[in-house]
ZATOR-176630 format. One record per residue (C-alpha): residue in three letters; x, y, z. Coordinates in steps of 0.02 Angstrom, whole numbers, padded with zeros to 5 digits, always signed. Layout:
// residues N
ALAXYZ;...
//
This chain:
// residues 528
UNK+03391+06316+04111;UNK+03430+06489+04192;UNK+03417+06399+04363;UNK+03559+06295+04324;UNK+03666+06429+04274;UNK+03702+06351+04095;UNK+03780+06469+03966;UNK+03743+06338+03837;UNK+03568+06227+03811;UNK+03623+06030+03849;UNK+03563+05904+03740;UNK+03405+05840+03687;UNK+03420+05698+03746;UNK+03514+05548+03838;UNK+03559+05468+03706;UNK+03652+05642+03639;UNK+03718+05652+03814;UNK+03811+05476+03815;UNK+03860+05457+03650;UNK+04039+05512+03647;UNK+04032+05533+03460;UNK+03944+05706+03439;UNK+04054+05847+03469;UNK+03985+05909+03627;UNK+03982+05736+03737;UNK+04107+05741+03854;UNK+04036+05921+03933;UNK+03861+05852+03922;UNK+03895+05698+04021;UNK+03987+05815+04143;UNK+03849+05946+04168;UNK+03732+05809+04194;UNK+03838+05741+04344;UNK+03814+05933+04370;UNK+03992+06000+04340;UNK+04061+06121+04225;UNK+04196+06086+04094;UNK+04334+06196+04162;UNK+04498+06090+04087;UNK+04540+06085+03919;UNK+04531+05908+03831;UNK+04729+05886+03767;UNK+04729+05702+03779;UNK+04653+05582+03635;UNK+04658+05379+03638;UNK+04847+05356+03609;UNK+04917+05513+03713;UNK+04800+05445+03873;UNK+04866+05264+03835;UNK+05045+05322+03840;UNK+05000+05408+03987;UNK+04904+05253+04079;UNK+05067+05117+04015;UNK+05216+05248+04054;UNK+05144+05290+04249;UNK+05131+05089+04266;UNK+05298+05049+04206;UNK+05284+04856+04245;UNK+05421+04792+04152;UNK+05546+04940+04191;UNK+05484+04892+04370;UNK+05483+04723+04388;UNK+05646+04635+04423;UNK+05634+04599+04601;UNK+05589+04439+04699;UNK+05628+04246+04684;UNK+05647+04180+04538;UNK+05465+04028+04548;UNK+05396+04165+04675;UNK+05388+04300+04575;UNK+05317+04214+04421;UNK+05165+04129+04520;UNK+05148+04316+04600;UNK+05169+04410+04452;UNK+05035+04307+04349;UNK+04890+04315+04511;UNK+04938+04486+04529;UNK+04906+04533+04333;UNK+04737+04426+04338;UNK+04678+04507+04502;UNK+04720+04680+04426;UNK+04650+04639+04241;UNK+04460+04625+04358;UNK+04501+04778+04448;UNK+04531+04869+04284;UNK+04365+04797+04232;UNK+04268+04865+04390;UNK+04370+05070+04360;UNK+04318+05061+04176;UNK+04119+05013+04198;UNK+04152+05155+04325;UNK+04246+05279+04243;UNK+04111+05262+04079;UNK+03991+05286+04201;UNK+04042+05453+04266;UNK+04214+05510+04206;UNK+04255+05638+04314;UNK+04426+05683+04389;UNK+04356+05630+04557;UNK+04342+05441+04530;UNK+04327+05333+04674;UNK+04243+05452+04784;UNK+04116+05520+04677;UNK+04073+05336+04615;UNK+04068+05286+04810;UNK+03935+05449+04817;UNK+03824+05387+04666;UNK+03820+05203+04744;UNK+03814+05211+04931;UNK+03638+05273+05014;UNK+03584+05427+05054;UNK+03621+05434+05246;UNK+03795+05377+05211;UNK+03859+05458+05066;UNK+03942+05622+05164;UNK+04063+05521+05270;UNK+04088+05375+05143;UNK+04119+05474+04992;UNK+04250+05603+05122;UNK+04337+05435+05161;UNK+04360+05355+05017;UNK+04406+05508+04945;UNK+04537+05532+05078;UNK+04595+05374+05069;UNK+04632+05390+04876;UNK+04732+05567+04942;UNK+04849+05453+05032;UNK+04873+05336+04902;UNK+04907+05456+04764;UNK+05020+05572+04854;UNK+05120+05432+04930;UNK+05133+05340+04772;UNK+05198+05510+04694;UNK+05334+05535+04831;UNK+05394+05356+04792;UNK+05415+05365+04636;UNK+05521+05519+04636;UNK+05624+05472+04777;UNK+05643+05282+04659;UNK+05709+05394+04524;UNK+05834+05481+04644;UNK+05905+05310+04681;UNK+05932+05241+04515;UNK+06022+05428+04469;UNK+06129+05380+04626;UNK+06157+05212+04569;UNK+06216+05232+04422;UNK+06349+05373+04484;UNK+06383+05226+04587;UNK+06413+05108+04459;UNK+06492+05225+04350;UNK+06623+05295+04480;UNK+06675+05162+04596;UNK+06727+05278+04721;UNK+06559+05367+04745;UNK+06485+05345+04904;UNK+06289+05399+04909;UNK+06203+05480+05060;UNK+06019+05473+05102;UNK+06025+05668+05078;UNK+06091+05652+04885;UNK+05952+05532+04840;UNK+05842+05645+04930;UNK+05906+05801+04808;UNK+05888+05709+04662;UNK+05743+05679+04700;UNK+05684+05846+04694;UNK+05775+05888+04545;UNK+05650+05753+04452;UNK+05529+05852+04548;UNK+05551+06004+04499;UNK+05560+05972+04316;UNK+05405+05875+04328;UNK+05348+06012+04405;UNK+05373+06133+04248;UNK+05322+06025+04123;UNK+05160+05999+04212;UNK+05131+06179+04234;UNK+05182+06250+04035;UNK+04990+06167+03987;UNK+04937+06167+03815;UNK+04969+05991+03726;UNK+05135+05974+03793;UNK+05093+05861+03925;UNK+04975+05757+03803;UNK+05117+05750+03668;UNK+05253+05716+03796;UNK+05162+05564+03857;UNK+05108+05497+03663;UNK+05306+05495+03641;UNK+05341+05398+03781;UNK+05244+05267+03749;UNK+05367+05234+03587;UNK+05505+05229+03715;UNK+05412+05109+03838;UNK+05397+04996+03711;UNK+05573+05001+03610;UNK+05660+05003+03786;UNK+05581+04874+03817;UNK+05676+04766+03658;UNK+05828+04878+03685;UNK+05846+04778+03832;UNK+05777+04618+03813;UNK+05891+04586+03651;UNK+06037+04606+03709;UNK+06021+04528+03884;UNK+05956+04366+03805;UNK+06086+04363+03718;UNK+06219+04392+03794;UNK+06183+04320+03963;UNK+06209+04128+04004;UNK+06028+04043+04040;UNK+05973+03962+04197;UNK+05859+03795+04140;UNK+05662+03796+04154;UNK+05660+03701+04309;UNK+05771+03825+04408;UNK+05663+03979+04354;UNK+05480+03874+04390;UNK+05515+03782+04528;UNK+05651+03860+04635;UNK+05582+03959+04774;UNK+05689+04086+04889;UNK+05611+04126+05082;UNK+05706+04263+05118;UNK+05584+04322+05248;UNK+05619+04174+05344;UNK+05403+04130+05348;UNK+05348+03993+05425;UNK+05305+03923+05255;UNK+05330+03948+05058;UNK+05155+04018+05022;UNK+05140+04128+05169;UNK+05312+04180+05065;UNK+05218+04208+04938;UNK+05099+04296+04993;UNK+05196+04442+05081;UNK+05301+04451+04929;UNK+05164+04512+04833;UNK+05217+04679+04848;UNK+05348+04689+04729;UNK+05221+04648+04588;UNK+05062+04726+04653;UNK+05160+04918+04652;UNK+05245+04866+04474;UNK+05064+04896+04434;UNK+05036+05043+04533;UNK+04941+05192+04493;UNK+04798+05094+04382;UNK+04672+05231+04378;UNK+04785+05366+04333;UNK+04687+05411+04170;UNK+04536+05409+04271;UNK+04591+05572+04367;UNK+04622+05651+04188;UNK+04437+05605+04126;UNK+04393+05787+04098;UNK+04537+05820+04000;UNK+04512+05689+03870;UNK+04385+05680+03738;UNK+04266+05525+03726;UNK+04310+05499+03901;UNK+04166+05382+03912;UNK+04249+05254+03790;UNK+04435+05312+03782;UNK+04480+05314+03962;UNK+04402+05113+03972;UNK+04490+05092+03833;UNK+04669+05122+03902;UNK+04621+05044+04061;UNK+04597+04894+03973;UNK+04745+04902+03851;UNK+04884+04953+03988;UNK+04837+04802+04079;UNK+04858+04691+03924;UNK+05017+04794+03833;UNK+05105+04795+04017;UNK+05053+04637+04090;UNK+05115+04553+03938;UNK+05293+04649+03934;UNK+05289+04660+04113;UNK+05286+04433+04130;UNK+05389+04462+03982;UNK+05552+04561+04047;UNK+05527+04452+04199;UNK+05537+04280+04108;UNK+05686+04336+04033;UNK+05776+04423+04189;UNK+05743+04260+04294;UNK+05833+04136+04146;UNK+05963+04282+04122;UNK+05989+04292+04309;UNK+06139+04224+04318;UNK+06234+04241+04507;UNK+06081+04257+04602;UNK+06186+04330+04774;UNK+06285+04422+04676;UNK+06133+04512+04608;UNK+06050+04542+04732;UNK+06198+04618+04832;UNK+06257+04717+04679;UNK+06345+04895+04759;UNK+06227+05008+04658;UNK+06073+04929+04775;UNK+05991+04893+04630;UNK+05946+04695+04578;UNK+05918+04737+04391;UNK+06094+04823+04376;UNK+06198+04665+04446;UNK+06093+04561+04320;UNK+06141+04678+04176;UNK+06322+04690+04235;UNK+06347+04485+04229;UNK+06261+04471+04054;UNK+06356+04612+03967;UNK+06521+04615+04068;UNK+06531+04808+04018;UNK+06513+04942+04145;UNK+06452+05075+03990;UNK+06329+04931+03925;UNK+06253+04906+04075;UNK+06249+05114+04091;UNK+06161+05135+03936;UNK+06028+04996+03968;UNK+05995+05036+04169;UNK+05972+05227+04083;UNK+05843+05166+03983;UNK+05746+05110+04141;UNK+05799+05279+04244;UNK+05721+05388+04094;UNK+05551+05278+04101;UNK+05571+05293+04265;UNK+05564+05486+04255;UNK+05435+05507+04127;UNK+05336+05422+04262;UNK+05330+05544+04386;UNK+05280+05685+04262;UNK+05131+05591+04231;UNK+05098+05542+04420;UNK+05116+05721+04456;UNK+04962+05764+04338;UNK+04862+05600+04423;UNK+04869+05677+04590;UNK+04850+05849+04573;UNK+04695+05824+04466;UNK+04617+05684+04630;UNK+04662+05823+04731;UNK+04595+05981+04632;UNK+04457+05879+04595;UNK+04423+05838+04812;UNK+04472+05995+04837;UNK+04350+06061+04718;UNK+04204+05975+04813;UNK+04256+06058+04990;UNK+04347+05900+05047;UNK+04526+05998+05093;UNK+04568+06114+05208;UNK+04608+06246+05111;UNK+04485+06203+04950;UNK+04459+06379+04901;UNK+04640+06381+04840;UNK+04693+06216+04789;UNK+04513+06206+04693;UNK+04571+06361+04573;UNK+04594+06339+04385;UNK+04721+06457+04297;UNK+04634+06567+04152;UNK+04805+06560+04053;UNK+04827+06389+04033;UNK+04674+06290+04102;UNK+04782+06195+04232;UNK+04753+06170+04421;UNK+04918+06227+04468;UNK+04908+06280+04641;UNK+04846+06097+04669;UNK+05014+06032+04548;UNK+05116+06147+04658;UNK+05022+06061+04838;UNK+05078+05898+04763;UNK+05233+05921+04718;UNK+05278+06017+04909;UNK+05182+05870+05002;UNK+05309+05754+04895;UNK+05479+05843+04929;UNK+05407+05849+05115;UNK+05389+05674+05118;UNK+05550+05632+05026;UNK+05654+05715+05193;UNK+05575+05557+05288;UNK+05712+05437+05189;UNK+05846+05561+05272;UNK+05796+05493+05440;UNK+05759+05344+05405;UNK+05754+05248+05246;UNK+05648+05105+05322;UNK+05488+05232+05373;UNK+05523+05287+05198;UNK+05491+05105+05116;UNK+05321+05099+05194;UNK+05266+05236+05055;UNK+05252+05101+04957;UNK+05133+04997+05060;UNK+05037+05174+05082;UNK+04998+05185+04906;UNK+04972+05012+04883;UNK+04846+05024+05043;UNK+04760+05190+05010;UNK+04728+05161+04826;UNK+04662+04974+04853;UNK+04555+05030+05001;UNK+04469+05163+04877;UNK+04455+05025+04748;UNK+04377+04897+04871;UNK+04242+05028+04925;UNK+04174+05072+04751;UNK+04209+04887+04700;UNK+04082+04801+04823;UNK+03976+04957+04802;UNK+03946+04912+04612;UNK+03922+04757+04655;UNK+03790+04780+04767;UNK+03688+04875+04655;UNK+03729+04762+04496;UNK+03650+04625+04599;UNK+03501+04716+04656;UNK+03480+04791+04499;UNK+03496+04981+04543;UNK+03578+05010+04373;UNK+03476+05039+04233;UNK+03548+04997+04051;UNK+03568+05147+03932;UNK+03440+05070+03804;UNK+03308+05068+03940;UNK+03351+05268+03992;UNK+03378+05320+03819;UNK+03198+05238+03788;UNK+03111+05341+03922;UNK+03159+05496+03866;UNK+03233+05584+03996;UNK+03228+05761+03990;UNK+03406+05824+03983;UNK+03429+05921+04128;UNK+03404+05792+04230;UNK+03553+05727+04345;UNK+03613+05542+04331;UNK+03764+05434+04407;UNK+03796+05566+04543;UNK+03739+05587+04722;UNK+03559+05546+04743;UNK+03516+05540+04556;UNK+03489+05388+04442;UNK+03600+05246+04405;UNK+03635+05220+04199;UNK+03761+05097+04126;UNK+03897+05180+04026;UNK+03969+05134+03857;UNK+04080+04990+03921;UNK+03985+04862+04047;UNK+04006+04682+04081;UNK+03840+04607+04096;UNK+03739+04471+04200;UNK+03828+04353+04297;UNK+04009+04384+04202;UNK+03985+04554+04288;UNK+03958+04484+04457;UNK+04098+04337+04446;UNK+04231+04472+04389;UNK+04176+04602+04516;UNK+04198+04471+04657;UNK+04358+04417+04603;UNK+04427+04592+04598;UNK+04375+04605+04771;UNK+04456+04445+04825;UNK+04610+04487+04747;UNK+04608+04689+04826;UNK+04574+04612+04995;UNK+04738+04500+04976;UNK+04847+04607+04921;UNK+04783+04755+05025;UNK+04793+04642+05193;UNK+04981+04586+05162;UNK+05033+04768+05091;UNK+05053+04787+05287;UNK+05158+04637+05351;UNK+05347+04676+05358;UNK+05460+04599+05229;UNK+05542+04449+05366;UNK+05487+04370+05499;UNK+05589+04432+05652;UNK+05519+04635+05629;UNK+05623+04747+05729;UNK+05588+04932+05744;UNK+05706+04948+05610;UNK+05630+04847+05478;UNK+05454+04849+05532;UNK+05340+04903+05394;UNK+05245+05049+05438;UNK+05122+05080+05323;UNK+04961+05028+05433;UNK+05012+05183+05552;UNK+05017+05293+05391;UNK+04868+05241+05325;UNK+04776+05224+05491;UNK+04842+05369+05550;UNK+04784+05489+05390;UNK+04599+05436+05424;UNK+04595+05447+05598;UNK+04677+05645+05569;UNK+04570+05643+05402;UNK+04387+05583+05515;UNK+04440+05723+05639;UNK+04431+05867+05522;UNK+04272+05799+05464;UNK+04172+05830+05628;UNK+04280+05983+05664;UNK+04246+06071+05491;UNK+04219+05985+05344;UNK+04045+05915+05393;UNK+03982+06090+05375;UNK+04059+06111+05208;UNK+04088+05957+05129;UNK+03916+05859+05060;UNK+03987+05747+04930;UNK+04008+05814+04732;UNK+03943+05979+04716;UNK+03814+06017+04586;UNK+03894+06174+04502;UNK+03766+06178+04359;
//
């Protein structure tokens, strides 16, 4: 034991070490992925599930697109990302660690590859998670300036004033992330009451007050305003609006070591944000499509925002439509606290296995309140950075959102056909079978180079295989038109240019590697 460094004996057994009833689970399964327990487990089932719902925000998220269009899209886009939640859940019970997708990509890929794939992948969830934080702060800043907009006719917003509101949300998101104790936990619990009374406080009154389009207008009316050379290539590159509305999927993955019975709780909200938010999410969209009313009108509303016209031509009230687009901006808000917390802990957690320049800091835990907050404070200055692009230019801005989409989806693709590979070569054993050959407790599993054991949740035989292959059809999709532009006469001005951003992080990412990080970076570290 004293070779490991331990301070406390580990478990008899496996079985001790998986089963996330016994008091001491959560650390055991970490040590023997060979990390210590250096973050203090706040979060329980219904704080993480606030937390997993409130960062998705589908329905507060969800009222762009045509009217047929976005219902076909919505409904392939919530089946796609139902498998993919599947895949991060067998993963996550596997090893929950705030690593994710590269220290899965470490346990599954071989040997001679694991350095460079597990530094990629991990990079390429960097991008995605620090993009899709930037967006969604700058997307609050708008709606603030909206509804000054709507509110005082007169009010002309600049690209800098969205830009400082911005980093107002920011910085408050900033301080509750860095107070620790339960706050965070607590704070997110609550807003999951809000996510799901907003979500009535809006639908009841918009139903019925609004005049209804007919079933055949909202299922079979199409709208091509890209100008594509057919409806379903349309279709296809308008897939964006719905795959980001469910952006940010494995956000409770990155706070595994802060919740207790990570193995079961964190597959658990996986699974139930997909269901509570896909079904709200088709929901609020059903209802804003028959409640649509002038569709031009709508989408041309002054405040830039779709949902706002549709609001303002159901209630005819300028305060109504305040009070129920503030609903939205508040959601909005509580989203970004909890995005904040996703991305600092993917990059403490990188950072923590020598994969950033500058790990020795941003890897730091502070004694006082058990929080990585040099890597919240990295986060939060890579986002305000990011948000002075939309001064410039708000078009190189927009393609944030294809960088998260692209990053993220890459990472999920990698581990995705990883697990399937070994689930179809059998490389995984069941945790009956380890439990059953006594292994000793020391002994490493589901990390680099060490044995593969199912966790709690698993999908097994050839369900496994036909949901893990659909997942990677679906990523593929959406991940290939994530980098179109939204019409089909691109000028420099409304080109999207995401594939540059994405691209261009690995390239700079790959660089580093055979500069530096090769010589300190060699996948998860075993601390214990």
């Amino acid at each position: 034991m004293e070779r490991y460094g331990l301070k406390r004996p580990l478990p008899a057994s496996l079985h001790e070490v998986t089963d996330p009833s016994q008091g001491g689970g959560d650390d055991a399964n970490l040590a023997r992925m060979g990390k210590k327990a250096v973050l203090r487990r706040n979060f329980g089932l219904m704080s993480i599930l606030g937390f997993s719902c409130t960062i998705l925000i589908t329905w507060e998220g969800i009222a762009t697109g045509g009217p047929a269009g976005s219902v076909y899209a919505f409904l392939f886009v919530w089946s796609g990302i139902a498998t993919v939640f599947v895949v991060l859940s067998e993963l996550v019970s596997m090893a929950p660690t705030a690593g994710g997708q590269y220290h899965w990509c470490s346990m599954l890929t071989s040997p001679s590859t694991m350095k460079l794939s597990s530094y990629v992948t991990g990079w390429m969830t960097v991008i995605g998670w620090q993009a899709t934080y930037a967006t969604s702060i700058y997307l609050s800043g708008t709606q603030i300036a909206s509804m000054v907009t709507l509110t005082h006719s007169d009010y002309v917003p600049k690209a800098w004033h969205m830009t400082l509101y911005s980093y107002a949300i920011a910085l408050i998101g900033l301080g509750l992330n860095c107070i620790g104790g339960k706050l965070l936990a607590r704070f997110e619990g609550t807003i999951l009451i809000l996510h799901i009374l907003g979500f009535f406080a809006i639908l009841i009154p918009l139903t019925h007050m609004a005049e209804h389009k007919t079933a055949k207008e909202v299922f079979t009316h199409f709208i091509n305003e890209g100008q594509w050379s057919s409806q379903g290539l349309s279709f296809f590159v308008g897939l964006i609006g719905p795959v980001f509305a469910f952006a940010g999927g494995d956000s409770a993955v990155h706070m595994a070591e802060e919740i207790s019975h990570a193995t079961t709780y964190v597959p658990w909200s996986l699974m139930l944000t997909v269901l509570i938010n896909g079904t709200l999410g088709f929901s609020m969209l059903l209802a804003l499509l028959f409640c649509l009313g002038d569709v031009d009108k709508a989408l041309n509303d002054p405040t830039g925002l779709p949902f706002v016209g549709i609001f303002l031509q159901a209630t005819e009230s300028i305060p109504g439509t305040a009070v129920m687009a503030s609903i939205i901006i508040v959601l909005c808000f509580c989203t970004s606290v909890g995005m904040l917390a996703a991305a600092s802990r993917q990059l403490w957690s990188f950072s923590r296995d020598r994969g950033i320049p500058g790990w020795r800091v941003w890897s730091k835990v502070t004694t006082s309140n058990c929080i990585p907050t040099y890597s919240v404070v990295l986060t939060t200055t890579i986002a305000i950075l990011l948000n002075l692009i939309n001064v410039g230019s708000d078009v190189a801005f927009n393609s944030l959102v294809s960088m998260s989409t692209s990053g993220l989806y890459l990472s999920y693709m990698t581990v995705s056909g990883l697990l399937l590979y070994r689930r179809c070569t059998g490389g995984i054993l069941q945790r009956t079978s380890a439990m059953q050959g006594g292994r000793d407790a020391e002994t490493k599993i589901n990390t680099a180079g060490a044995q593969l054991v199912w966790g709690p949740f698993h999908i097994p035989g050839i369900w496994g295989i036909l949901i893990n292959t659909y997942s990677l059809i679906y990523m593929f999709i959406a991940t290939f038109f994530s980098f179109w532009p939204p019409n089909n006469h691109a000028d420099v001005q409304s080109m999207n240019y995401s594939v540059v951003g994405t691209g261009g992080t690995i390239i700079l990412s790959l660089l580093y590697y055979y500069v530096r990080a090769r010589k300190v970076y060699s996948g998860p570290v075993v601390e214990i």
